[in-house]
Backbone as a chain_set.jsonl record, in Angstrom:
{"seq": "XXXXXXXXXXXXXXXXXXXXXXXXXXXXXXXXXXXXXXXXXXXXXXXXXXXXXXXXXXXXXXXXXXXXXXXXXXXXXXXXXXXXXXXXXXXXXXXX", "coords": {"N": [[-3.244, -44.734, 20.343], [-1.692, -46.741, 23.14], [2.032, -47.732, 23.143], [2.0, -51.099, 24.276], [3.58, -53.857, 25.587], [4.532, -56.559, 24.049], [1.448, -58.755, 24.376], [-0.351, -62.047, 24.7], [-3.756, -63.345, 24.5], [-3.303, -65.186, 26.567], [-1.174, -64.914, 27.732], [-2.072, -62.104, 28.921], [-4.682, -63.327, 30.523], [-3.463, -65.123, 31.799], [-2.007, -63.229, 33.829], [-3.723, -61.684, 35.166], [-5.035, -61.536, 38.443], [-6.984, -62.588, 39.754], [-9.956, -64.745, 39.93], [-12.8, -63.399, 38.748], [-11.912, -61.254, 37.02], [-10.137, -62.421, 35.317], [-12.467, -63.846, 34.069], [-13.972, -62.163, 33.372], [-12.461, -61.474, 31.005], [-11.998, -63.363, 29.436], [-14.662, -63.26, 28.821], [-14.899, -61.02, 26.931], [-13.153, -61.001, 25.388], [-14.94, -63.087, 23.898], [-17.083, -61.999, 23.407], [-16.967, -59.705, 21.829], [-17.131, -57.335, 19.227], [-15.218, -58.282, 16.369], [-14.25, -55.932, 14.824], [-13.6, -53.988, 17.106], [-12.341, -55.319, 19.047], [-9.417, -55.191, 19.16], [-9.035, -52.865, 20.347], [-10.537, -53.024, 22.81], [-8.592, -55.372, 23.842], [-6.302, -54.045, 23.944], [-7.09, -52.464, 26.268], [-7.279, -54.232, 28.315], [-4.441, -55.593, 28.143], [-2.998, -52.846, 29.569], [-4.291, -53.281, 31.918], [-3.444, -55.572, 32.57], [-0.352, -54.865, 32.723], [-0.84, -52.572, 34.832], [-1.516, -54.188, 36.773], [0.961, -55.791, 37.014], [2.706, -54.293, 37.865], [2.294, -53.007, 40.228], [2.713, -56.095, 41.129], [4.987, -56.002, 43.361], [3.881, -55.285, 45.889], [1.264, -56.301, 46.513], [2.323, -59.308, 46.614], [3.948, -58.298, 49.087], [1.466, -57.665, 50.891], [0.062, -60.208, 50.672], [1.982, -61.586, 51.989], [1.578, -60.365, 54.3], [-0.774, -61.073, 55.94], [-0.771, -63.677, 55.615], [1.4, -63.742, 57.671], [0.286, -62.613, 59.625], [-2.885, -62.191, 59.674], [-4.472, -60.464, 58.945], [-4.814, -57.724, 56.987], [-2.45, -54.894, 56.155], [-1.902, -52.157, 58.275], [-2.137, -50.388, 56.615], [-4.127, -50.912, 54.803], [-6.435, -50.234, 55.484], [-8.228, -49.288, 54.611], [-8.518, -48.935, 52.019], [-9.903, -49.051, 48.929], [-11.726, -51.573, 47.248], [-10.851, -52.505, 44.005], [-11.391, -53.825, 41.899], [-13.368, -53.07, 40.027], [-12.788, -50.719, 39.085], [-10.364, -51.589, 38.067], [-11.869, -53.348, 35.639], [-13.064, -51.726, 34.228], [-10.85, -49.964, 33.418], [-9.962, -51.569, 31.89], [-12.042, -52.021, 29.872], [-12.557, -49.886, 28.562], [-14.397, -48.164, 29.885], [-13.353, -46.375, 31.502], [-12.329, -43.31, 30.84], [-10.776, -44.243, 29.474], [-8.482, -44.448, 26.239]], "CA": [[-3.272, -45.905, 21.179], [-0.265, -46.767, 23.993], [2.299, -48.927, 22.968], [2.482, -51.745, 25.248], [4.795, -54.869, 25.427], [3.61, -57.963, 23.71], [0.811, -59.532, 25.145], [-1.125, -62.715, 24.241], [-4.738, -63.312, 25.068], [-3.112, -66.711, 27.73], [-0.407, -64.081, 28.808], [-3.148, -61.637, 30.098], [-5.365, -64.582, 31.366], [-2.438, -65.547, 33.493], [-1.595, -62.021, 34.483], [-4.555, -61.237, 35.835], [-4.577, -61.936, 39.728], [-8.284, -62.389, 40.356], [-10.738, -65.47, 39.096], [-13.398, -62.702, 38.301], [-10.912, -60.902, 36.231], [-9.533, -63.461, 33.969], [-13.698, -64.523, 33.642], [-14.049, -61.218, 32.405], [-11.551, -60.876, 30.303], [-12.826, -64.104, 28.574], [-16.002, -62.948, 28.156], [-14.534, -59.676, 26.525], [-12.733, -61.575, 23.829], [-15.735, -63.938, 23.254], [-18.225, -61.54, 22.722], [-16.548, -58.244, 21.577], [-16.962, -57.434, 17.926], [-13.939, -58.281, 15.79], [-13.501, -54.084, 14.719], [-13.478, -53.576, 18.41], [-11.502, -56.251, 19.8], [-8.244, -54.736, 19.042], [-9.486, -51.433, 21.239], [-10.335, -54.06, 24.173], [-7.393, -56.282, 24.146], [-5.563, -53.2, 24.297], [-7.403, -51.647, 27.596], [-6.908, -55.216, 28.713], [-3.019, -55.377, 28.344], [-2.685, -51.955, 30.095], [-4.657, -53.438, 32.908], [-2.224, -56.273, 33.525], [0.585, -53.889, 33.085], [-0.829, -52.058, 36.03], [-1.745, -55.123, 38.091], [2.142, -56.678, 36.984], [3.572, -52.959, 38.336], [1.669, -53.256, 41.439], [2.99, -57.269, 42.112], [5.536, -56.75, 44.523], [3.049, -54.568, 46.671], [0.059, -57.384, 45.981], [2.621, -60.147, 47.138], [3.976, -58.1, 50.499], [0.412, -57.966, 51.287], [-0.311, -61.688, 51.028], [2.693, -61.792, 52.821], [1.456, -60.186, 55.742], [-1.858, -61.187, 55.89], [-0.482, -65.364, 55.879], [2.158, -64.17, 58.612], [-0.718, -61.833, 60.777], [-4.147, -63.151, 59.725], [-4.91, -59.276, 58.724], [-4.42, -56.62, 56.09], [-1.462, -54.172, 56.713], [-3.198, -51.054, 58.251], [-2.056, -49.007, 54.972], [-5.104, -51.325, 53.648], [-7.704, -50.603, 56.131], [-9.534, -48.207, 54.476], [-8.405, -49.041, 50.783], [-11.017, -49.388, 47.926], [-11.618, -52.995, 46.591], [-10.104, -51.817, 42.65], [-11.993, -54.755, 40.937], [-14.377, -52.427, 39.353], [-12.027, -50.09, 38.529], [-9.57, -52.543, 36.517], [-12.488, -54.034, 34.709], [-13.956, -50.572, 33.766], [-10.344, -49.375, 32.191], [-9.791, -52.605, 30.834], [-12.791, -52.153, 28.568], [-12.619, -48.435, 27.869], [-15.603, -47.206, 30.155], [-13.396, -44.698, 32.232], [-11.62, -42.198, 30.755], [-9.745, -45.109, 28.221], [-8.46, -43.973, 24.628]], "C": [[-1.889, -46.093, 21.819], [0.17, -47.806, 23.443], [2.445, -49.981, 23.889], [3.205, -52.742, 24.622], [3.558, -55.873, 24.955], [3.178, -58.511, 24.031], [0.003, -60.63, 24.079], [-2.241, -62.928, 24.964], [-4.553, -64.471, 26.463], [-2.056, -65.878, 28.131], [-1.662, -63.131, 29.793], [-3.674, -62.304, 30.701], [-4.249, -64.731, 32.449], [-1.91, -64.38, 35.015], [-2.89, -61.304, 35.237], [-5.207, -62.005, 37.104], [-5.743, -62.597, 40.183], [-9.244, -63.319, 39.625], [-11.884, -64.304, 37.98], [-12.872, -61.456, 37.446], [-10.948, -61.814, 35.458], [-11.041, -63.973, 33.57], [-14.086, -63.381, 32.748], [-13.51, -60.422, 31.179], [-12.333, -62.277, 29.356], [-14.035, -64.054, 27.71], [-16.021, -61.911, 27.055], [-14.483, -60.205, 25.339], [-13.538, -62.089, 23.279], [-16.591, -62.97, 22.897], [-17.969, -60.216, 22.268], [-16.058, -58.76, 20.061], [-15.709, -57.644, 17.402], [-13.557, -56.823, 15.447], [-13.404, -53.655, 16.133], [-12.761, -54.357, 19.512], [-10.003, -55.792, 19.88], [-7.879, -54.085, 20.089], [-9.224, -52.586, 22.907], [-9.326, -54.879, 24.663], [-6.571, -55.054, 24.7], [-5.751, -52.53, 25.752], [-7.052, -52.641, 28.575], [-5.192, -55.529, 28.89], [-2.772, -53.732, 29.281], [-3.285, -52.357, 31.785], [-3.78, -54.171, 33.578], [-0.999, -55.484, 33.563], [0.866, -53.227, 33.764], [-0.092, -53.084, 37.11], [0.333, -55.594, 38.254], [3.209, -55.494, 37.967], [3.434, -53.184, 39.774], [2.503, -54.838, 42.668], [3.422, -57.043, 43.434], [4.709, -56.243, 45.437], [1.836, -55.526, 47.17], [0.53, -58.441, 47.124], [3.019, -59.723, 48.53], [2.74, -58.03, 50.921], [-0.12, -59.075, 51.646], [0.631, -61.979, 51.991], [2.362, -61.697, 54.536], [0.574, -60.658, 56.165], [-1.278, -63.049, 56.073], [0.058, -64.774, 57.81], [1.148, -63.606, 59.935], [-2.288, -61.922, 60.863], [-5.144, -61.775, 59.191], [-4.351, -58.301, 57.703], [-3.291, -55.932, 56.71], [-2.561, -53.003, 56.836], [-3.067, -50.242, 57.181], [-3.335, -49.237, 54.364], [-6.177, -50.985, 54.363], [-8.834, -49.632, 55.31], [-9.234, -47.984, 52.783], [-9.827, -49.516, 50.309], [-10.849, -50.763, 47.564], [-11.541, -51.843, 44.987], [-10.736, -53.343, 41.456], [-13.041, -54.207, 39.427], [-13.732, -51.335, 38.333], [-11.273, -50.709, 37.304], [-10.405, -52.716, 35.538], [-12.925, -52.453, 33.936], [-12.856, -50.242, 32.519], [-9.973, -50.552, 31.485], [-11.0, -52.452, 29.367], [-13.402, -50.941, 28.024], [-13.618, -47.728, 28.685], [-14.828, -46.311, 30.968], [-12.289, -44.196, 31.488], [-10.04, -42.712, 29.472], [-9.767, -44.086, 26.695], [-8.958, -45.134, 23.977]], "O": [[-0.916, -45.679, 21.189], [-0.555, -48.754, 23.141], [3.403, -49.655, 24.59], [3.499, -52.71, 23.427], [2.366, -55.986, 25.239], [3.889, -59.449, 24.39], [-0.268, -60.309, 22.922], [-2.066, -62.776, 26.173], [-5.471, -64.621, 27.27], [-1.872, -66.143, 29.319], [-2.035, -63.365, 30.943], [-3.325, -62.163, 31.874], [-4.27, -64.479, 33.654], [-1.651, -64.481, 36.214], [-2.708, -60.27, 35.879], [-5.866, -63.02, 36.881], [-5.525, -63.308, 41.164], [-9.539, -62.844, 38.528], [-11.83, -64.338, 36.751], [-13.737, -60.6, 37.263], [-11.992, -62.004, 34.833], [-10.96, -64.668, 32.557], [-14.46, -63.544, 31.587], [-13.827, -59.377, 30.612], [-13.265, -61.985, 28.606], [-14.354, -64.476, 26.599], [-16.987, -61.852, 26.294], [-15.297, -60.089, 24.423], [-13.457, -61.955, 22.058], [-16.955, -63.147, 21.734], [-18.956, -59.486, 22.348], [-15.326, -59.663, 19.656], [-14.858, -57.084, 18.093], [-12.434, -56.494, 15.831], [-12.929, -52.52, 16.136], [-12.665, -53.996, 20.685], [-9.42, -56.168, 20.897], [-6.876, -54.319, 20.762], [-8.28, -52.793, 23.669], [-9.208, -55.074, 25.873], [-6.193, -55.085, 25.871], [-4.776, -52.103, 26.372], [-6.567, -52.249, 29.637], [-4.833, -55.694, 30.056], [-1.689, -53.982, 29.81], [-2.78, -51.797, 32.759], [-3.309, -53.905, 34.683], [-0.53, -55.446, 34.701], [2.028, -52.86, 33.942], [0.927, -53.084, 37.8], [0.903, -55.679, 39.343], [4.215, -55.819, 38.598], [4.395, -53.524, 40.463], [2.748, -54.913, 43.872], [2.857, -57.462, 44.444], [4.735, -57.126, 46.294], [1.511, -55.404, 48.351], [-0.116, -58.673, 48.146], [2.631, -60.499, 49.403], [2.86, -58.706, 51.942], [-0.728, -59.181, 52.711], [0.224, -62.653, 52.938], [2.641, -62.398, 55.508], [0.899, -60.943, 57.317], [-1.741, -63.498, 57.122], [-0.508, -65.124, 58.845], [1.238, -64.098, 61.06], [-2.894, -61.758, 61.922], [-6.356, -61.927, 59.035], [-3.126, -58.203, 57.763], [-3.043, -56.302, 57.858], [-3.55, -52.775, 56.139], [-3.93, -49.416, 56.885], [-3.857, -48.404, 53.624], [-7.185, -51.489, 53.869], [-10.029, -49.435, 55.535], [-9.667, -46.96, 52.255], [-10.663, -50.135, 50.967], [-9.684, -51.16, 47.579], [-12.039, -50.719, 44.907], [-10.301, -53.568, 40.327], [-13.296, -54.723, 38.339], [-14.044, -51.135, 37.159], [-11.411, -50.511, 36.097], [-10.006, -52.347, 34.434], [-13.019, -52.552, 32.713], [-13.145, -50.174, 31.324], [-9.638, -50.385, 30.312], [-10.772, -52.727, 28.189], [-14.389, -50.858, 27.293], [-13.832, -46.581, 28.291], [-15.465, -45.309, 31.295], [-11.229, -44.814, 31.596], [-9.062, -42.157, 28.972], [-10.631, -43.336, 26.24], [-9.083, -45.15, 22.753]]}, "num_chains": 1, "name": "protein.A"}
């Protein structure tokens, strides 16, 4: 298992950028067995660890998008990554 930095279940909640994120991360903890919760929290901290890597990239984006009313074209043809996060957050791709 990776070590990551100390997370609490209201640090991830906060760290995660996206209402439908942090709903799913709720749901994770509430209904994920106690021998398997460990596993999940853990795919879960590696997720915000991405997303937190990612910020300043996240925030020049909002940036541009307030000051131009539009994505930067780097984004035009980007994947929405919602599916993705949630997937390695809870071990279905390719997670230890």
């Amino acid at each position: 298992m990776a070590q990551h930095e100390t997370w609490t279940v209201d640090r991830l909640h906060v760290a995660l950028p996206h209402s439908a994120l942090r709903q799913q991360l709720v749901t994770d903890v509430n209904m994920t067995g106690l021998e398997e919760l460990p596993r999940r929290l853990e795919g879960w901290a590696g997720a915000a660890e991405t997303l937190e890597a990612a910020r300043p990239r996240i925030e020049a984006a909002r940036a541009y998008v307030k000051e131009h009313g539009v994505l930067p074209p780097e984004y035009d043809d980007a994947p929405d990554m919602t599916d993705t996060v949630i997937d390695d957050a809870q071990g279905r791709r390719g997670a230890a």
